[in-house]
C-alpha positions as CSV (number, residue, x, y, z in Angstrom):
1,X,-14.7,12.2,7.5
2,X,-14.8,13.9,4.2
3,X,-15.2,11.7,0.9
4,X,-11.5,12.8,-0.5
5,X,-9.9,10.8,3.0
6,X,-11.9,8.1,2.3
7,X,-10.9,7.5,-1.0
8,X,-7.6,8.1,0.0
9,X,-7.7,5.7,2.7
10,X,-9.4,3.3,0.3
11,X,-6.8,3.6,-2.2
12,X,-3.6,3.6,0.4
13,X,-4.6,0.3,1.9
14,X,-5.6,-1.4,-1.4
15,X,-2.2,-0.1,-3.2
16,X,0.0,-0.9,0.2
17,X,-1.4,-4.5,0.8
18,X,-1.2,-5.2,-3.1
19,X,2.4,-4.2,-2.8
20,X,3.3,-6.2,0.1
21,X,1.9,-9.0,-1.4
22,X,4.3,-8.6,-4.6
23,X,6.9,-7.6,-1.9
24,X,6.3,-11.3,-0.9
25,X,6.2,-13.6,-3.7
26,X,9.1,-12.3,-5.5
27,X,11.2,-12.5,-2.8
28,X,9.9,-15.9,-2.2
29,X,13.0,-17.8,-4.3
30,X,15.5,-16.0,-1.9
31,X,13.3,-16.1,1.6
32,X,10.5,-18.7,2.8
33,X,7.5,-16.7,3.5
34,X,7.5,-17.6,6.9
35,X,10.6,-16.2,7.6
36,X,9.4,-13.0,5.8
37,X,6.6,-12.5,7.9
38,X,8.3,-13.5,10.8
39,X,10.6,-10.5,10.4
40,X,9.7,-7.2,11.5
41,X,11.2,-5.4,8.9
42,X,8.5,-7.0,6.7
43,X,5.6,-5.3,8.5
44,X,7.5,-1.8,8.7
45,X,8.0,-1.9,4.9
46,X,4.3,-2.5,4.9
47,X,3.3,0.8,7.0
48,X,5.3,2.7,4.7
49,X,3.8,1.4,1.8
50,X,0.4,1.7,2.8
51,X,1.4,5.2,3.9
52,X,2.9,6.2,0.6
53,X,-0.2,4.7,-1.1
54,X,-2.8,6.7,1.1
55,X,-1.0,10.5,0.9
56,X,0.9,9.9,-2.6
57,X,-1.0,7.4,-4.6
58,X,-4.4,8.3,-3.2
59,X,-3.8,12.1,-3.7
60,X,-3.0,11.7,-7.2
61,X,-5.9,9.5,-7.7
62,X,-8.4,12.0,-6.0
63,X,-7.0,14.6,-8.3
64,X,-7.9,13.0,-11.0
65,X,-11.2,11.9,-10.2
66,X,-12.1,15.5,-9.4
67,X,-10.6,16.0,-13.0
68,X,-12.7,14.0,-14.8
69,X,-16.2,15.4,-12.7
């Protein structure tokens, strides 16, 4: 696997779990956590945000670490 994927893949699952975190606590006042995680609409927001974060996020970052080299 080349080093830009793994970056990418890096930065996707650190910027889609981060997200879903957020996702989490500030809909806490309206939703128990439990019930949020209970929910599978929870974990398909999830795969598209890790998704978003690997090809959109992680390509952006790439591009500008090859920027700055």
């Amino acid at each position: 696997m080349s080093e830009r994927w793994k970056f990418q893949l890096k930065m996707g699952f650190f910027w889609g779990m981060s997200m879903s975190v957020f996702q989490l606590i500030f809909e806490m006042n309206k939703t128990p956590i439990g019930e949020q995680l209970s929910d599978g609409w929870f974990y398909l927001a999830m795969l598209a945000q890790i998704l978003v974060g690997t090809f959109v996020i992680g390509y952006f970052s790439w591009s500008e670490k090859i920027k700055k080299q």
